[in-house]
C-alpha positions as CSV (number, residue, x, y, z in Angstrom):
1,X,108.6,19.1,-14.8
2,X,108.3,22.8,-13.3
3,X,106.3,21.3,-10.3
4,X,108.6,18.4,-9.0
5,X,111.4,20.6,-9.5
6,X,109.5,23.4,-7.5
7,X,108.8,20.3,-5.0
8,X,112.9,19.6,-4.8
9,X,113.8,22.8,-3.7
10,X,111.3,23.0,-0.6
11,X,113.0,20.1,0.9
12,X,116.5,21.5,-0.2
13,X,115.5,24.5,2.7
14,X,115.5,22.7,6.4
15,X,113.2,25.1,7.9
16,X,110.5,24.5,5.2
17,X,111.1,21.3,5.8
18,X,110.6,21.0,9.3
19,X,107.7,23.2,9.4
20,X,105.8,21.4,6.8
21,X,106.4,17.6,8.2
22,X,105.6,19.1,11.4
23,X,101.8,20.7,9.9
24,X,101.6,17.6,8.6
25,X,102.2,15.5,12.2
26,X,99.9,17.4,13.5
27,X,97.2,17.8,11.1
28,X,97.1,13.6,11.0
29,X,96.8,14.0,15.2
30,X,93.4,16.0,14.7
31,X,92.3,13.4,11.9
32,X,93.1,10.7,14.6
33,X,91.2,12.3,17.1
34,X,88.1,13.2,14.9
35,X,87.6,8.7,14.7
36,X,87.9,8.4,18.6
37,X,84.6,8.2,20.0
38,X,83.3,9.5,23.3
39,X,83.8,6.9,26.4
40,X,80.5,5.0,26.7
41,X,79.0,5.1,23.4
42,X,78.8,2.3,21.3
43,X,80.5,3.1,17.8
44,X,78.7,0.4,16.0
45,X,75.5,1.9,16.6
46,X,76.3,5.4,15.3
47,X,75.1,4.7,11.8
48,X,71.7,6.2,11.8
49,X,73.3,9.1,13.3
50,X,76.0,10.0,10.2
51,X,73.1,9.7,7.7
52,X,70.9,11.9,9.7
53,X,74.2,14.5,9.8
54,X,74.5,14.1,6.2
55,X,72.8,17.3,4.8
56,X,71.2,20.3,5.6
57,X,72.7,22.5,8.1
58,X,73.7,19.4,10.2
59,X,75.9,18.4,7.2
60,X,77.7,21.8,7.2
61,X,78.9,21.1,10.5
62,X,79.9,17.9,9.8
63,X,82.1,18.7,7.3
64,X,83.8,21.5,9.2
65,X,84.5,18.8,11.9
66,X,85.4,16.0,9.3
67,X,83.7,13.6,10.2
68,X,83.6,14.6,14.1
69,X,80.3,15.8,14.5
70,X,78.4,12.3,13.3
71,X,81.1,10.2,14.6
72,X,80.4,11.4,18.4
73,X,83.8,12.1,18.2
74,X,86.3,13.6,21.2
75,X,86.4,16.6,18.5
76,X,82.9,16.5,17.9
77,X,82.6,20.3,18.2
78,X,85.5,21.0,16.4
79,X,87.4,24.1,16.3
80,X,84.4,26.1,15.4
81,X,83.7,27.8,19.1
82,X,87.1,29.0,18.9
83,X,86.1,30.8,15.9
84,X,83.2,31.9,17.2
85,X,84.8,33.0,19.8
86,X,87.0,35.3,18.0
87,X,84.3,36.9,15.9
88,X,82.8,37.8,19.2
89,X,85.8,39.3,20.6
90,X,86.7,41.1,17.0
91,X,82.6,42.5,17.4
92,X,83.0,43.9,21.0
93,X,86.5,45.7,19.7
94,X,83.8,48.1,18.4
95,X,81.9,49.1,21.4
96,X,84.4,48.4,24.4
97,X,87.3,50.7,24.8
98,X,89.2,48.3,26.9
99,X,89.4,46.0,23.9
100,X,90.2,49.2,21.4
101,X,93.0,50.1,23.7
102,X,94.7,46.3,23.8
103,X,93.9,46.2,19.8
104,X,96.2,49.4,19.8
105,X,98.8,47.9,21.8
106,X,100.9,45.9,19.5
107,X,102.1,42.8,20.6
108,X,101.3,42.8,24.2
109,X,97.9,43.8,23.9
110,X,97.0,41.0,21.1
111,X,98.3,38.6,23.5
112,X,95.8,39.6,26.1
113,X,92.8,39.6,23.0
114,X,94.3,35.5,23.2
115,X,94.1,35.1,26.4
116,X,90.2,36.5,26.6
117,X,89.3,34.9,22.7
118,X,90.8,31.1,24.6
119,X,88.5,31.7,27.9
120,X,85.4,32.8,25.7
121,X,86.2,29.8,23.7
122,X,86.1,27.7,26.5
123,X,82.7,29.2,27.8
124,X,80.9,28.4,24.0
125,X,82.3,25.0,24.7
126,X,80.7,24.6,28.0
127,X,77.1,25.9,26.5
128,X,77.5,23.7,23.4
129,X,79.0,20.5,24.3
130,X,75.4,20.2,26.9
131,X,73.1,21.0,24.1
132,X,75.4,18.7,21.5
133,X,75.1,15.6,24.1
134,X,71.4,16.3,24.9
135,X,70.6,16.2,21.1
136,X,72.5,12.5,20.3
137,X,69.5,10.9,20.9
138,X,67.3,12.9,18.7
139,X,69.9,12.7,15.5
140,X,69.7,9.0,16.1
141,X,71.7,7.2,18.6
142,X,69.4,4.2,20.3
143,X,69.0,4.2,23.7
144,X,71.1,0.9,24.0
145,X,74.0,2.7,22.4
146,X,74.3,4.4,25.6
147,X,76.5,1.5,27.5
148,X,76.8,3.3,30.8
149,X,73.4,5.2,30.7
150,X,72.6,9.1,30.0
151,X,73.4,9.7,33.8
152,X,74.7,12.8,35.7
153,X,78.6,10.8,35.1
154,X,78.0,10.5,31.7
155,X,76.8,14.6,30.7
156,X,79.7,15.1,33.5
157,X,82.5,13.3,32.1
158,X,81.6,13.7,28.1
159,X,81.3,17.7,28.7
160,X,85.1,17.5,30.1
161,X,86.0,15.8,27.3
162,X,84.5,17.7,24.5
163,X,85.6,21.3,26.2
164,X,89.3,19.3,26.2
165,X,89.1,18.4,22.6
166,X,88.1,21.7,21.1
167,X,90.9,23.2,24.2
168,X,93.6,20.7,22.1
169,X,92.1,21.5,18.5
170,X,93.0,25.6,19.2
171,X,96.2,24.5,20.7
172,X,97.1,22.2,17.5
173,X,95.8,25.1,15.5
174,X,98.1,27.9,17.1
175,X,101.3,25.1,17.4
176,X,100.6,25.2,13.3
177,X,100.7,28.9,13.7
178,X,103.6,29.5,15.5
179,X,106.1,26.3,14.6
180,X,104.3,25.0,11.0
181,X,103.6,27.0,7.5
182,X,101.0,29.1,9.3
183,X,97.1,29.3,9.0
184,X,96.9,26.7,11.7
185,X,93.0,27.2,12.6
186,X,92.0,27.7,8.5
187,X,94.2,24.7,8.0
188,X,92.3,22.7,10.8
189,X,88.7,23.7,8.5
190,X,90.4,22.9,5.4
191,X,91.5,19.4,6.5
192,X,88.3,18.4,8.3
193,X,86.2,19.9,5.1
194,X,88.5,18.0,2.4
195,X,88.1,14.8,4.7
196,X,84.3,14.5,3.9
197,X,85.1,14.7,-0.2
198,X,85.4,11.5,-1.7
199,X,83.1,9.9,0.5
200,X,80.6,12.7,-0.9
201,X,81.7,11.8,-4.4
202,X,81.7,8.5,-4.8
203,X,78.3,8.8,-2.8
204,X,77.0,11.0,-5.9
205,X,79.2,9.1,-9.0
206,X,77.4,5.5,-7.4
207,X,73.9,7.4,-7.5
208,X,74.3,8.6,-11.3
209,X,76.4,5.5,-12.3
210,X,74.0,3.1,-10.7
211,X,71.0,5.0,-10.4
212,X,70.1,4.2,-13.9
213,X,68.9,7.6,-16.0
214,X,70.5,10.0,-13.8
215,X,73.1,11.0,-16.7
216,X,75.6,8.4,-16.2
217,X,79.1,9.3,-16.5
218,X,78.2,12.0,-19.2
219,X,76.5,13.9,-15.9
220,X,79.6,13.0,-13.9
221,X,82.3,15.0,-16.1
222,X,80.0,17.8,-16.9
223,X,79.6,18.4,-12.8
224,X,83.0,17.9,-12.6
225,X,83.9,20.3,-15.4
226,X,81.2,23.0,-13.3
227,X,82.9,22.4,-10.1
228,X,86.5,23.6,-11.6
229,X,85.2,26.6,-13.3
230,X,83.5,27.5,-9.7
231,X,87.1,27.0,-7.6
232,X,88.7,29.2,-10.8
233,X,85.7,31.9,-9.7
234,X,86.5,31.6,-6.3
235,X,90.2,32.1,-6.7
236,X,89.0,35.3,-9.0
237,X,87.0,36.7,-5.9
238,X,89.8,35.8,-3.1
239,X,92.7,37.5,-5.4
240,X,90.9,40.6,-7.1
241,X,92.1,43.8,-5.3
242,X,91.7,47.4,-6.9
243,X,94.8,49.1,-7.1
244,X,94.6,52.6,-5.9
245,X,98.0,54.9,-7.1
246,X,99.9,56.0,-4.3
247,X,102.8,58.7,-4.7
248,X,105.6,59.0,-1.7
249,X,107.6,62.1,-1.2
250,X,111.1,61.7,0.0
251,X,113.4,64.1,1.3
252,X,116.4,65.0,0.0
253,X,119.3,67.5,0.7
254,X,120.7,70.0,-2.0
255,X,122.9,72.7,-1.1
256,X,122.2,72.6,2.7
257,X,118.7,73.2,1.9
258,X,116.0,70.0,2.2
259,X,113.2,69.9,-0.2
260,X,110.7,67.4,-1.1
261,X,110.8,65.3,-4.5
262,X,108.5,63.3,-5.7
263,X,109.3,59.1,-5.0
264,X,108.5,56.5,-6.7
265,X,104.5,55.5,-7.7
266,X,102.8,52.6,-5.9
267,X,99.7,50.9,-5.4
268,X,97.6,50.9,-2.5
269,X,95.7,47.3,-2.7
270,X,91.9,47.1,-1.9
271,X,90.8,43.9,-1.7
272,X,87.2,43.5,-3.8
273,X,86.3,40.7,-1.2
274,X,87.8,42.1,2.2
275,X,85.3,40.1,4.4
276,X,86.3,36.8,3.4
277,X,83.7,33.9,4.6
278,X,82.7,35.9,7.4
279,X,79.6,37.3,5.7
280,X,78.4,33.7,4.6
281,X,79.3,32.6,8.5
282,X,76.9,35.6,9.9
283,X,74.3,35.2,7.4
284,X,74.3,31.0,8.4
285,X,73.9,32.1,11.9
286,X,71.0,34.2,11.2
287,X,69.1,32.0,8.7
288,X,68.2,29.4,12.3
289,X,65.9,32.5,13.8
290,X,62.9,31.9,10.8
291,X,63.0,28.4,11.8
292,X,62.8,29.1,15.5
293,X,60.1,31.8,15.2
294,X,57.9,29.1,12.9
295,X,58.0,26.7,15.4
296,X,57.2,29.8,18.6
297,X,54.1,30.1,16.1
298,X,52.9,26.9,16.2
299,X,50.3,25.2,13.6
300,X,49.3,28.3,12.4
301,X,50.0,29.2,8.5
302,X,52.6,31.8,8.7
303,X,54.6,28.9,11.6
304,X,54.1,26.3,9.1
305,X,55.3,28.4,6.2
306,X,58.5,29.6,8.0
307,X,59.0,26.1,9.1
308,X,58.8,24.7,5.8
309,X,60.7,27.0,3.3
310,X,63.2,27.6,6.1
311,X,63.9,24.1,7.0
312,X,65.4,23.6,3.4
313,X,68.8,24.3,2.8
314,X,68.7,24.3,-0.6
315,X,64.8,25.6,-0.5
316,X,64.2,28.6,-2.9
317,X,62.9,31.0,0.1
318,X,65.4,30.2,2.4
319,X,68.4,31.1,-0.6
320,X,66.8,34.2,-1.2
321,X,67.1,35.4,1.9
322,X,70.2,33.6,2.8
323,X,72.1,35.7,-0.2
324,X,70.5,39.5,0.9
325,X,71.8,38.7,3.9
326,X,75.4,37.5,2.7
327,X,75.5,41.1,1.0
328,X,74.4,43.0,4.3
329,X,76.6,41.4,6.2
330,X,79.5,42.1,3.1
331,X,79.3,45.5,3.8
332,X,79.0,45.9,7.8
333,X,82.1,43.8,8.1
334,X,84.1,45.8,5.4
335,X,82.8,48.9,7.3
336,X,84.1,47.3,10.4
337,X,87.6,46.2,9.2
338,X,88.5,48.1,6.5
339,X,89.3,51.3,8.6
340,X,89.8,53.6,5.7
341,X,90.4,56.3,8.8
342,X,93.7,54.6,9.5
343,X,94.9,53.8,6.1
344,X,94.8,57.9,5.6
345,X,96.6,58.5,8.9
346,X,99.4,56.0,8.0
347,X,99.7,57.1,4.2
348,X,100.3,61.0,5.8
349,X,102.5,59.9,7.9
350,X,104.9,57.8,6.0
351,X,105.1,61.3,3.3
352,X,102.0,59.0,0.9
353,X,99.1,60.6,-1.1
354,X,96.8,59.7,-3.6
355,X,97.5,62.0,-6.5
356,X,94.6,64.4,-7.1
357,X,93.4,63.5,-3.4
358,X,94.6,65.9,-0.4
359,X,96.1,64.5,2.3
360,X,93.5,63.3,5.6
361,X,90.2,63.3,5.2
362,X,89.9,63.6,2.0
363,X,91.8,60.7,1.5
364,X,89.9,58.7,3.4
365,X,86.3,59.8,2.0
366,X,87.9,58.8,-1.1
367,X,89.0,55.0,0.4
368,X,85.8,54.6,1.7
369,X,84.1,55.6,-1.6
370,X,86.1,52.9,-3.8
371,X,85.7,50.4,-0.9
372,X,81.7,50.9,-1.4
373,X,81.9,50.8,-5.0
374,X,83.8,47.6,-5.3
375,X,82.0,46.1,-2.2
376,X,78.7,46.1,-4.0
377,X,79.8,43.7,-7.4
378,X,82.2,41.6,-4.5
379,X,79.1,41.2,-2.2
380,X,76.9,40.1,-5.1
381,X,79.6,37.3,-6.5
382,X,80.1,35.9,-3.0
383,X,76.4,35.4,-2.9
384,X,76.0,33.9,-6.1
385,X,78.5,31.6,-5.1
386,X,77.1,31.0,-1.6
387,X,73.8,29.7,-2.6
388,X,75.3,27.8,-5.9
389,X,75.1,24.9,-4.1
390,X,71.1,25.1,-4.2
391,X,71.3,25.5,-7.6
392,X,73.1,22.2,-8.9
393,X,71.2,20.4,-6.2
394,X,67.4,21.9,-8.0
395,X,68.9,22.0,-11.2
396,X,71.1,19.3,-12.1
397,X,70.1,16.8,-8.6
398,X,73.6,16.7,-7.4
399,X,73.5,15.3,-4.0
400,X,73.4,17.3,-1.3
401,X,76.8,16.3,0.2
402,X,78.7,16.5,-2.9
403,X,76.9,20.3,-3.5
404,X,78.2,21.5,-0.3
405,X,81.6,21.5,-2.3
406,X,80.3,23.7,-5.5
407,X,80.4,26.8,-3.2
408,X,79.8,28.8,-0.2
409,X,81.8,28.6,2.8
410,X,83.5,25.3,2.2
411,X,84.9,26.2,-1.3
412,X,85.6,29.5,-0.1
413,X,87.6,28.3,2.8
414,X,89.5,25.3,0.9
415,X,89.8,28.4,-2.1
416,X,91.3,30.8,0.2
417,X,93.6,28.8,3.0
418,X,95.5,26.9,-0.5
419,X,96.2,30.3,-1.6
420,X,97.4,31.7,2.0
421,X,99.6,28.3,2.2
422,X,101.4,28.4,-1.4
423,X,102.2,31.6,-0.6
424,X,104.1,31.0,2.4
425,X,105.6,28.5,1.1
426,X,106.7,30.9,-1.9
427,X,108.0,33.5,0.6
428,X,110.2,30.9,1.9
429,X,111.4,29.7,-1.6
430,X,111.9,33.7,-3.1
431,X,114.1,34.2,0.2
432,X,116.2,31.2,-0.6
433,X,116.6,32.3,-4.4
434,X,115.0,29.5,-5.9
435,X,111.8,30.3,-8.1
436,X,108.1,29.7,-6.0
437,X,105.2,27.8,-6.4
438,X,103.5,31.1,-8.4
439,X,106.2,31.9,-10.5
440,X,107.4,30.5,-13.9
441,X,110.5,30.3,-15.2
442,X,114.3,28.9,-14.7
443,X,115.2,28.1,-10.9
444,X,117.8,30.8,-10.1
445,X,121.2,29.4,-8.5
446,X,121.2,29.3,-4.3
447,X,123.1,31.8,-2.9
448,X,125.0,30.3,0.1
């Protein structure tokens, strides 16, 4: 077969090699870590805690941790302040010129953007891990659970360890980076969010098997059949660019004299979703602050009404809102890293032009007019995907851990690092000679 072959010849080439057992040694470290729980709890007692973490927003987290989150785990807060941490950083880059100056400094400067994204990520740690211990007991743990107490050594020493678990977690991300196949902190996600799935399957295949008139296997393959069609959607929205014609001028000399010629036509790639999950990340962030106003109301009817609709993750209200938001968000982050202003600049520079389009400005009031226009139907599909996940829960009572994979982030992000991977690995293979993972046809002879 085309795919075993393809598999042959990326452990005919060393490097691959080593780079991908190496992802793959480190990768099984983090699963390790996500089962080791936190000195001085009991693990047998952490049951009712994993079914309380099980959906909802909680259940999100989980599943970015793997597992970590419910298991009181070493890695309990995952690699997630380290992201959140670097959407911070990437934010401020707007409004503080010391950061604009270090973002136009090439190497140097994005090493010092590191450095400040690693000590921001350790401060988030140091205001989460607190707030992640203090709520244990709330999510479930019993107080006997607790072998040593809930004492000053305890908060102390747990702290320490969670900070050094997410610390380890961005260093096994960027060693994945710099040694493996790359995408080290998607590929940390990916992992943890591909851990939770057949637990979350066989959960809902045992309650329409068993439950007795859920559908029975019938209801099985036709979720099952949904679910593809949704990853083939997602794959749509992560690949679709708009190709915008690009001509280059080169120079050439004739007679002692040099005059421009016309080059050869190519395409300038805009990407119809250039925000990736980030607007389904901000929008999540956003959707606690109904919640919390509800409850700064108090009994009242309008607290009670935010605290009910808003409470429900798959709740009609709180999917309305959640996918306005998601296209909001769409276009501030395009806005913020598209910069159309740049892509003009380097295009005149490098002798490029859009035909019909002069040079500069123009160029880039036209970029930023076909970013808007294909922002807009890009926006609205990543929406539609985000709050899918409501829908087969209200519609066709998928349960809720199993709906979590029909879209929004965690598709998106499982969607979207498999793509990134294959096609490092396909670099590797093109610059070997042999035929990638994407390509069809007969493997071409090695060159030596």
């Amino acid at each position: 077969m085309k795919f075993i072959e393809t598999l042959k010849n990326v452990w005919k080439i060393t490097e691959l090699k080593d780079r991908i057992m190496l992802t793959l040694g480190l990768l099984l470290v983090y699963r390790f870590g996500a089962q080791v729980v936190l000195p001085g709890i009991d693990a047998s007692q952490l049951g009712e805690l994993a079914s309380n973490t099980d959906q909802g927003i909680l259940g999100l987290l989980n599943a970015f941790t793997g597992g970590a989150f419910a298991n009181a785990s070493v890695f309990a807060l995952g690699i997630m302040p380290y992201i959140s941490a670097s959407i911070v950083v990437q934010l401020m880059g707007i409004a503080i010129p010391y950061l604009q100056k270090l973002q136009k400094d090439g190497a140097s400067g994005q090493k010092k953007i590191t450095q400040i994204t690693r000590w921001l990520t350790i401060a988030i740690c140091l205001v989460q891990a607190p707030g992640y211990l203090a709520s244990l007991p709330a999510l479930g743990i019993p107080t006997s659970a607790f072998l040593l107490g809930t004492g000053t050594m305890f908060y102390v020493s747990s702290v320490i360890i969670l900070v050094t678990g997410c610390v380890f977690a961005m260093w096994l991300g960027e060693k994945i980076t710099d040694k493996g196949i790359g995408n080290g902190i998607s590929l940390l996600i990916m992992v943890g969010i591909i851990a939770r799935m057949p637990a979350s399957f066989v959960q809902n295949f045992a309650s329409r098997v068993e439950g007795g008139g859920n559908g029975g296997m019938m209801m099985v393959l036709i979720e099952l059949v949904i679910w593809f069609v949704i990853i083939l959607l997602s794959i749509m929205l992560v690949m679709g660019v708009r190709k915008i014609a690009v001509q280059y001028a080169r120079r050439t000399a004739s007679g002692g004299y040099e005059k421009n010629v016309f080059g050869s036509r190519q395409f300038l790639p805009l990407k119809l979703n250039a925000s990736g999950v980030m607007p389904i990340i901000f929008a999540q962030a956003i959707m606690f602050v109904p919640t919390l106003i509800g409850k700064g109301l108090g009994e009242g009817p309008v607290g009670q009404w935010l605290q009910t609709n808003f409470n429900d993750f798959f709740g009609l209200w709180y999917n309305i809102v959640f996918g306005l938001l998601i296209i909001v968000f769409t276009y501030f982050y395009t806005a913020i890293t598209v910069p159309t202003n740049k892509m003009a600049d380097d295009l005149k520079r490098s002798g490029g032009f859009i035909p019909g389009i002069r040079p500069g400005t123009e160029t880039s009031e036209y970029l930023d007019k076909i970013m808007s226009q294909i922002t807009l139907p890009g926006s609205i599909f990543l929406a539609m995907i985000a709050v899918f996940p409501a829908v087969v829960v209200k519609l066709m009572g998928v349960q809720d851990g199993w709906a979590l994979f029909f879209g929004g982030t965690s598709l998106l992000i499982m969607v979207g690092v498999a793509i990134d991977t294959m096609q490092q690995v396909n670099s590797y293979l093109l610059n070997k000679h042999y035929d990638g993972l994407m390509k069809t046809g007969k493997n071409r002879k090695a060159i030596a």
